[in-house]
TIVO-88206 format. One record per residue: residue number from 1; x, y, z of N, C-alpha, C in turn; residue in three letters. Coordinates in steps of 0.2 Angstrom, whole numbers, m for minus. Layout:
BEGIN
{NUM,{X,Y,Z},{X,Y,Z},{X,Y,Z},Ala}
...
This chain:
BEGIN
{1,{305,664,629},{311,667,626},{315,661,623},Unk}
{2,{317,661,617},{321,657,614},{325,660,611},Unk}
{3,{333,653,612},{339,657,611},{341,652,604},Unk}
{4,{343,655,601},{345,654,593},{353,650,595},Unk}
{5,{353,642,592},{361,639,596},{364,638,587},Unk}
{6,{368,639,585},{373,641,579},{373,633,579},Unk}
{7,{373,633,571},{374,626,571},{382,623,571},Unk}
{8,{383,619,573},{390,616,573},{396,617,565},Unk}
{9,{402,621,568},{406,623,560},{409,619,556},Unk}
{10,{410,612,558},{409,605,554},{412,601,561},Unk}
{11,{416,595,554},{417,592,559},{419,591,565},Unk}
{12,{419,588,571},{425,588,577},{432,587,575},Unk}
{13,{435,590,576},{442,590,578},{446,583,580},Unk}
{14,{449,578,574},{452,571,578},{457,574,585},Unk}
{15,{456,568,590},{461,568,595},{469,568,593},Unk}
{16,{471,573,597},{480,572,595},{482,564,594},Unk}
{17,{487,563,590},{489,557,588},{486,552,586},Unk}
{18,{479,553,585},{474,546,584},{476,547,576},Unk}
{19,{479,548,574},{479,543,565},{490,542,563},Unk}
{20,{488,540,559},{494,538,558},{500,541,557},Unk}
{21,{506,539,554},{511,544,555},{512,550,550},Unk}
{22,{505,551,545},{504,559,545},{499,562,549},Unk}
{23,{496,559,554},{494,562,555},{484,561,554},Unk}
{24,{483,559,549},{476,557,546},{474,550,548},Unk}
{25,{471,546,548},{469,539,549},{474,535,548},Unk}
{26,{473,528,548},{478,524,546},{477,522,541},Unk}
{27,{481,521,536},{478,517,529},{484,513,529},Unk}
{28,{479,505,531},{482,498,528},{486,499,522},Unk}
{29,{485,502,518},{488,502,512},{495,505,510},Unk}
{30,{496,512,513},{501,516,515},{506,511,519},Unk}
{31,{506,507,520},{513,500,524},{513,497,517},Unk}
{32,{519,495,516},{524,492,511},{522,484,511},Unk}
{33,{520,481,508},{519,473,508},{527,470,511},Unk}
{34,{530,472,509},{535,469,514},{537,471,521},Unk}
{35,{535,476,520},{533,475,530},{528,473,530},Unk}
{36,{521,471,529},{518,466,532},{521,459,530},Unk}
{37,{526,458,527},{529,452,527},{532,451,534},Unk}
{38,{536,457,533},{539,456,542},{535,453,546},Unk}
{39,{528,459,548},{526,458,553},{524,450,555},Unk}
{40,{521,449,549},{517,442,548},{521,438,550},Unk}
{41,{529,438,548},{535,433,552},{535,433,557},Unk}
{42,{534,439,560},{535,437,566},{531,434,571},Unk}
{43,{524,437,567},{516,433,572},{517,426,571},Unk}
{44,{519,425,564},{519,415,562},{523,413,566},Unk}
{45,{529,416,568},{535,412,573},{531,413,581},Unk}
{46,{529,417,583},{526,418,588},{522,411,591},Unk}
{47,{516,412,586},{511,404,583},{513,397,583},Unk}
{48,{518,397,582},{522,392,580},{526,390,587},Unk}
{49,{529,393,591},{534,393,596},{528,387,601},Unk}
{50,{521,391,602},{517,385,604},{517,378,603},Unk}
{51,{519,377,598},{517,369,594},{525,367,594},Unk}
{52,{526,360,591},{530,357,592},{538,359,588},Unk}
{53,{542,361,594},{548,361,592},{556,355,592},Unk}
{54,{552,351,598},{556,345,598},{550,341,599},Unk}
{55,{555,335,597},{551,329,599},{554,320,600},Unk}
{56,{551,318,603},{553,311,607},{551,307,605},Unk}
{57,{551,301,598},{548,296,599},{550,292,602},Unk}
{58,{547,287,609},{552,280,612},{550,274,608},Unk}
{59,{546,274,605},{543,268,603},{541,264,608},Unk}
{60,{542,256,605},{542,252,610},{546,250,612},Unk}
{61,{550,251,619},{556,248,623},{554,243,628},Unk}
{62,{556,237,626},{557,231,632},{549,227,632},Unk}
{63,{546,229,627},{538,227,627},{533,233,630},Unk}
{64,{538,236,631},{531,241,634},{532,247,627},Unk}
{65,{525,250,626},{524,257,623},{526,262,627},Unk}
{66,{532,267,624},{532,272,627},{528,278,624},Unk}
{67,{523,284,624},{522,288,621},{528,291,619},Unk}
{68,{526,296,612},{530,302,612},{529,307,616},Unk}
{69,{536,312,616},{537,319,620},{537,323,615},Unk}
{70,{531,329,616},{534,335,612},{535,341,615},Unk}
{71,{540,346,615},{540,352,619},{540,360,612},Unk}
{72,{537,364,613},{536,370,611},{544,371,611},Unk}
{73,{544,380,611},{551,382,611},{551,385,619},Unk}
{74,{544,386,623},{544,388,628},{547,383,634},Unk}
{75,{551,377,632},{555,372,634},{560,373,637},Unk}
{76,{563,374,644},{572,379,643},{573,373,645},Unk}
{77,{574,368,647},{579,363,649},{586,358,645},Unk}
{78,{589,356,647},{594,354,641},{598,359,637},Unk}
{79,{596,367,640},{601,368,634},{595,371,628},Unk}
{80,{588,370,629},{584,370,622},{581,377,623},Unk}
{81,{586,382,628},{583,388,626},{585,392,621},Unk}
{82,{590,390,618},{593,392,611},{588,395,607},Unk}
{83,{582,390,605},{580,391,601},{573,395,603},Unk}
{84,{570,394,610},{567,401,614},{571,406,611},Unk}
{85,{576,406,611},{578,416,613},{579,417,605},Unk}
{86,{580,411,601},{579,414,594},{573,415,592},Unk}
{87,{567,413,594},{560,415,593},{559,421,595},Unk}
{88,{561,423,603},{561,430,604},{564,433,602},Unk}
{89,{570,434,599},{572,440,593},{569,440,586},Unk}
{90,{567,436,586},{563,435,576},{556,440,579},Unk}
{91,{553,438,586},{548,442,586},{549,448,588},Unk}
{92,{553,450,591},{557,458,593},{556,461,587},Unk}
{93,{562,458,581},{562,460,577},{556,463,572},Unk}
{94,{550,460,573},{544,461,570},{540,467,574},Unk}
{95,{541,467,580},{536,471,587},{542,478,585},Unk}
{96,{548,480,585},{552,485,584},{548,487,576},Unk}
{97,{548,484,571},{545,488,565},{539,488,564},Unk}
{98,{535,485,570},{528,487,571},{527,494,575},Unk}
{99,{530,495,580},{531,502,584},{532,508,578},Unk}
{100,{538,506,575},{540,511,570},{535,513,565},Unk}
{101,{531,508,563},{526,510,559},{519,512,562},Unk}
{102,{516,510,567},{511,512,569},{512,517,576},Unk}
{103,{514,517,578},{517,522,583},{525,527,582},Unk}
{104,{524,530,577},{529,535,573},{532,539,579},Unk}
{105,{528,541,585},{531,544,591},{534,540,595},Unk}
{106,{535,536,598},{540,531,600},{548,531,599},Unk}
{107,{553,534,603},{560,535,601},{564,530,601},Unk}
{108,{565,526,597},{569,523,597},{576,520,599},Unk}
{109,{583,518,603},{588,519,603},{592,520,595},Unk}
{110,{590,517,591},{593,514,583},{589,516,578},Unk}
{111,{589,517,573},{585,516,567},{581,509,566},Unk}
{112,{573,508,566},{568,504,566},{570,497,564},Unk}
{113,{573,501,556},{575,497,551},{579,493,553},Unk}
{114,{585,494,555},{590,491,556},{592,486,564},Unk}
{115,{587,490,568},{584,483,573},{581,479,572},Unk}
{116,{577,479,566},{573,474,564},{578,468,561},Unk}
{117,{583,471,555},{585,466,552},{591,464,558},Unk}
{118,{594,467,561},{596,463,567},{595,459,570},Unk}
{119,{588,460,573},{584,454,576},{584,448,573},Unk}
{120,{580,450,567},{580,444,563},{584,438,563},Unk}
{121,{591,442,561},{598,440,557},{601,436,564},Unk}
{122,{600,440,570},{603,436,576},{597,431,579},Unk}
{123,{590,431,577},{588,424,576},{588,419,573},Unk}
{124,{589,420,566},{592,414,563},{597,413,563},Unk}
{125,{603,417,564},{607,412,567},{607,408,575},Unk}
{126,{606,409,580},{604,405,584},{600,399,581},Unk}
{127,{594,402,578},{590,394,574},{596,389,570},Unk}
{128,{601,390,570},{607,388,566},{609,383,571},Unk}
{129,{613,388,577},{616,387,584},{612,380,585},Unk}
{130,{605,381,586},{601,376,588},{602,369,585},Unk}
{131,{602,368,580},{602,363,576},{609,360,578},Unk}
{132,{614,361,578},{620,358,582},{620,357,589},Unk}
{133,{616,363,592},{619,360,601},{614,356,605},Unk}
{134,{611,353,601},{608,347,607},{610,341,603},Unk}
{135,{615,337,603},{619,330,602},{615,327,606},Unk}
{136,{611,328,610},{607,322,614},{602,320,612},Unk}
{137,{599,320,608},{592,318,605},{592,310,606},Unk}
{138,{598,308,602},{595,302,603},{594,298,595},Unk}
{139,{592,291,594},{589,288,589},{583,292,589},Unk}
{140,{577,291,591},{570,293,591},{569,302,593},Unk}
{141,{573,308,594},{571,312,593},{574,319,590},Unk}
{142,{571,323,589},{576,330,587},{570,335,586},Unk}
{143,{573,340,580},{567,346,580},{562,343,576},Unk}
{144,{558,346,577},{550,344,577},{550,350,570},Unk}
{145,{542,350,568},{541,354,561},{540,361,563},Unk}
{146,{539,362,570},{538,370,572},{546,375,570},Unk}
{147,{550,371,574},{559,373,574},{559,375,566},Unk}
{148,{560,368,560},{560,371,555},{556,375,552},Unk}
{149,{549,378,554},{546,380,550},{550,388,551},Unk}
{150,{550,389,558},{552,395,562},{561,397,560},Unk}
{151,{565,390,559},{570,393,556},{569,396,549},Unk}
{152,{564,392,545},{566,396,539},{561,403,538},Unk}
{153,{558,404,540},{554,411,543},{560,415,545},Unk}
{154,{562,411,548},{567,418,553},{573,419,547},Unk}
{155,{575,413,543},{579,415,537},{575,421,530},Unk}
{156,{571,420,530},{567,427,525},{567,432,527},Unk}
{157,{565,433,534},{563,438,540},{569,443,539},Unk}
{158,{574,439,540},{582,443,540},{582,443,532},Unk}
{159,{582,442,528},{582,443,519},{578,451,517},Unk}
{160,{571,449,521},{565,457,520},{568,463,522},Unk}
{161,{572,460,530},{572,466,534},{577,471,529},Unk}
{162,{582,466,529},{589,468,525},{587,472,520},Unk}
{163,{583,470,515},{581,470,508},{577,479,507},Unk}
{164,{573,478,516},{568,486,517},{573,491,520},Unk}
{165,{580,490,523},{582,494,526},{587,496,521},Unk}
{166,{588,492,515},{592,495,511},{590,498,504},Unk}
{167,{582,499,506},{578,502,499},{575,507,505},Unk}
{168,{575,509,511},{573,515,513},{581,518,516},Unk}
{169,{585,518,514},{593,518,514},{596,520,522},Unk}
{170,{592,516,526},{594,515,532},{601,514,533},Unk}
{171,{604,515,536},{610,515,540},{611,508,544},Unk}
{172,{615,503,542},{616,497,547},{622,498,550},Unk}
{173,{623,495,556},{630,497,557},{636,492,556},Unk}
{174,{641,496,558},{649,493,555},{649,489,549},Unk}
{175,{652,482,548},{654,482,542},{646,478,538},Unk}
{176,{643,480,542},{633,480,539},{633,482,534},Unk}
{177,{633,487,536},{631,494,528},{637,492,524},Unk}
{178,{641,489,523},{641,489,516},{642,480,512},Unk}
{179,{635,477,517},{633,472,512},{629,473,506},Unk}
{180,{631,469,501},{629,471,492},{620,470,494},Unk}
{181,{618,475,491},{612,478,487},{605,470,486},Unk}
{182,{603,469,490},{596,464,487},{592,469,482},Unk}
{183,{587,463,481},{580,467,479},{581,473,473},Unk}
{184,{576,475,472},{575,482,470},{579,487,470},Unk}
């Protein structure tokens, strides 16, 4: 005896949630070039917090060769967390507009947008902060080329955020909203 099995009525059905914030796959291209500008900021800063953020040349003192010192931003002593916790809001600010965008069901406290330029904007000023509050360096030391590259990242990061939350007319708050119009 043989039983006749109905062919399949097309294709499977995707799992709940598996595509993006319509609902369909993800399409790279559907995200605005400057949020991948964001995100990218805040991977670069990320990257960069590893490598050099301060550094020590002693030279030669007294005949002897001293090596250099170089410390990351994952450095906290003297004071040089500053610029630690300004890397961690530059890259908050990047991971809060990646939730947003790629996990659309995620409740936020605020509007995406306006966390993000927050972040940014209160990590480049810390990177600001930084640059004055260590007076101890010394002749032979200061920030290193990771700090600059990462304050001035952090200085665009806060420009883009600002730039996308006031072309998708996001709401900042208090006397936020009504900084003048960048961009487009």
């Amino acid at each position: 005896m043989t039983h006749d099995v109905p062919p399949p009525s097309g294709p499977p059905a995707p799992p709940p949630n598996a595509g993006g914030p319509s609902g369909t796959s993800f399409d790279p291209a559907s995200v605005d070039r400057l949020d991948w500008a964001i995100l990218g900021i805040g991977a670069v800063v990320f990257v960069f917090s590893f490598f050099d953020y301060y550094s020590w040349d002693f030279g030669n003192q007294l005949g002897i060769d001293i090596p250099s010192v170089s410390w990351g931003a994952w450095h906290f002593d003297h004071g040089l967390f500053i610029a630690w916790f300004a890397m961690v809001l530059t890259v908050l600010g990047a991971a809060v507009l990646a939730v947003s965008l790629f996990a659309p069901a995620v409740t936020l406290p605020s509007p995406a947008r306006a966390l993000s330029f927050l972040a940014f904007a209160a990590g480049f000023v810390l990177y600001l902060v930084a640059i004055f509050a260590h007076s101890d360096f010394g002749p032979g030391g200061g920030h290193a080329f990771s700090f600059w590259i990462s304050l001035i990242l952090a200085g665009a990061g806060s420009v883009i955020a600002l730039m996308r939350a006031q072309q998708t007319g996001t709401p900042l708050p208090g006397q936020l909203n009504s900084l003048p119009r960048i961009g487009k």
